[in-house]
C-alpha positions in Angstrom: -2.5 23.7 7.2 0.7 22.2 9.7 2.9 23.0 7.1 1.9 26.5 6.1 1.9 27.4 9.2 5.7 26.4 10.1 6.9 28.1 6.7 5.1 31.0 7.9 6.7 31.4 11.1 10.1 30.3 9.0 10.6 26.7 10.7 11.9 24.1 9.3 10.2 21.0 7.9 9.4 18.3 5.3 6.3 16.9 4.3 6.3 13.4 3.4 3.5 12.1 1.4 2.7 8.3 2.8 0.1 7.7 0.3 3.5 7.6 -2.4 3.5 3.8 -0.7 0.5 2.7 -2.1 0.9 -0.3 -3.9 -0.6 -0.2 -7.8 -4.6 -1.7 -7.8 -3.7 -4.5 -10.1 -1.1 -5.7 -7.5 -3.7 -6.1 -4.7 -6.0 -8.4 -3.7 -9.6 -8.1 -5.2 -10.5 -7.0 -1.5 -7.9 -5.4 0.5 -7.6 -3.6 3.7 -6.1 -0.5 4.4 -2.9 -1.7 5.4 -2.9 -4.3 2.5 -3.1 -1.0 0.4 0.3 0.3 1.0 3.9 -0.8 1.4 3.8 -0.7 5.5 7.6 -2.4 5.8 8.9 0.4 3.3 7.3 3.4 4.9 8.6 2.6 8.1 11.7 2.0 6.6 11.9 5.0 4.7 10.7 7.6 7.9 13.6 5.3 10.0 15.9 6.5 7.7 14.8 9.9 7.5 15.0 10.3 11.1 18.5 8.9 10.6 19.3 12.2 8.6 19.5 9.7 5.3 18.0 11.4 2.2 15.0 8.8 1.2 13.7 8.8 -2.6 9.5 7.8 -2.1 8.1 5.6 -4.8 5.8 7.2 -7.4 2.5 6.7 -7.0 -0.3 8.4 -10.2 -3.6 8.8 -8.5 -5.2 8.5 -11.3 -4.1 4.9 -12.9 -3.7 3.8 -9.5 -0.5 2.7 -10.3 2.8 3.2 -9.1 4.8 4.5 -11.7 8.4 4.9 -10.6 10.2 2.7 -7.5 12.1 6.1 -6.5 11.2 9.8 -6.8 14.4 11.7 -9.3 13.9 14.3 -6.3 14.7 13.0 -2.5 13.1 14.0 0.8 15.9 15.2 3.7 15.0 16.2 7.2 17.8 18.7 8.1 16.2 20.7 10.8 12.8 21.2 12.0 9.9 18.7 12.3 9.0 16.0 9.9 5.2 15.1 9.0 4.3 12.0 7.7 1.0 12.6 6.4 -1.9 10.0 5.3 -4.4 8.4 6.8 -1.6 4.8 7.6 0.6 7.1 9.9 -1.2 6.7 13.1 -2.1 2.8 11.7 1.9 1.5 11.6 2.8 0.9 15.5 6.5 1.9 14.4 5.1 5.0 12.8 3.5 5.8 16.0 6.5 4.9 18.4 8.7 7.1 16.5 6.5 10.1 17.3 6.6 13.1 19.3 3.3 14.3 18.7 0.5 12.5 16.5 -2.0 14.7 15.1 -6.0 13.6 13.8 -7.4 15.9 11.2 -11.1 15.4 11.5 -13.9 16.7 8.6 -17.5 16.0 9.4 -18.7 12.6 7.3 -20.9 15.4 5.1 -17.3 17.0 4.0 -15.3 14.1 3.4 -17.8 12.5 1.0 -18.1 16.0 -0.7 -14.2 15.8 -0.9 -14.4 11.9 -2.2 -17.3 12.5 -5.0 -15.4 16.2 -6.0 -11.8 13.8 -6.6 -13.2 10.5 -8.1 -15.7 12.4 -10.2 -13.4 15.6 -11.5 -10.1 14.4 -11.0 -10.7 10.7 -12.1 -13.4 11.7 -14.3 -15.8 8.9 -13.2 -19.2 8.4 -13.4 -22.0 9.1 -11.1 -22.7 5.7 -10.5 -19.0 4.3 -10.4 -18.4 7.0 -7.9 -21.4 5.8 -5.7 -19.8 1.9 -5.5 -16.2 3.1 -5.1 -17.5 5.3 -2.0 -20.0 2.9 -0.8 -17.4 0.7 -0.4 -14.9 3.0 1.2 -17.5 3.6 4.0 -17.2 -0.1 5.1 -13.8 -0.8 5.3 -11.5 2.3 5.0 -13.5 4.9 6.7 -14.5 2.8 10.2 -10.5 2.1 10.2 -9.2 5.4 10.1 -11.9 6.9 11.9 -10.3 4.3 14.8 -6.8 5.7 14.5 -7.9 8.6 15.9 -7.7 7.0 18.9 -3.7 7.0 18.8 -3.6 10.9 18.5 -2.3 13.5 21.0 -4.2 16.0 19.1 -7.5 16.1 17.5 -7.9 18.9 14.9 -11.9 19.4 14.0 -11.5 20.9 10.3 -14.4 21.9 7.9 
C-alpha cells in the first residue's frame, strides 16, 4: 500500500523483501524462533549497505520448498533516491534495523484476517491439507504471532488494515 502510494505521487523508492533471508527449513532447528528463522547478521548487513548507496543482491528464498534457492538474486536492489522499505515482520525485531530508521511503520489485520490470509496461502499456494494447515497455524499462534504482535511496540506508526 506504502509503495503504491509513493509511485503514485512519482517518489522514489525500493522495496526490499526481508523475508528473502529466511534460511531453508531443513537448515533450522526442529523448533526455531522467529529470529532463528532468518539470516539477522546478513539483513542488517545488506540494508547497511544499501543505505551506503551499494547495490545489494538478496538471497533467493521459494516459498514453497521452503528453501533458499540462490545465495544472490541475478537482479540487484539500489537505493538512489527516495525512501527505502524493508518489509517483513523481522524489521522492527533487529535493533540495527530499527536504529537505522527514520520512521518504523506496524501494519496491523485483525487475528480473524490474518488467519484467513495464513489458511488462503498454506492451503492454495502450498497446496496443503486441511489438517496440515491447522498444525502449521496452530503453531504459528504460539511462537511467531505473540512476537510480532510485540514489535509493534517499536513503531512510530500503527496502520489498522482489513
Amino acid at each position: 500500500m506504502l509503495s503504491e502510494s509513493l509511485t503514485a505521487e512519482h517518489i522514489g523508492h525500493v522495496v526490499v523483501n526481508l523475508d528473502a533471508w529466511l534460511v531453508s527449513a531443513d537448515k533450522r532447528a526442529p523448533v526455531s524462533s522467529v529470529t532463528e528463522r532468518y539470516d539477522c547478521h546478513a539483513i542488517v548487513d545488506s540494508m547497511k549497505g544499501l543505505l551506503e548507496g551499494r547495490m545489494i543482491y538478496p538471497p533467493v528464498y521459494d516459498v514453497i520448498s521452503r528453501q533458499r534457492v540462490a545465495e544472490a538474486a541475478d537482479k540487484g536492489i539500489a537505493a538512489t533516491s527516495g525512501f527505502v522499505i524493508a518489509e517483513g515482520v523481522i524489521a522492527l525485531a533487529l535493533n540495527e534495523l530499527v536504529d537505522m530508521s527514520s520512521l518504523r511503520v506496524f501494519v496491523e489485520v485483525s487475528d480473524e484476517t490474518r488467519i484467513e490470509r495464513l489458511f488462503s496461502f498454506y492451503r492454495d499456494i502450498k497446496k496443503l491439507g486441511v489438517t496440515e494447515v491447522e498444525t502449521i497455524v496452530a503453531e504459528r499462534e504460539l511462537e511467531e504471532v505473540p512476537f510480532v504482535k510485540n514489535t509493534a511496540s517499536r513503531a512510530d506508526i500503527i496502520i489498522y488494515s482489513s
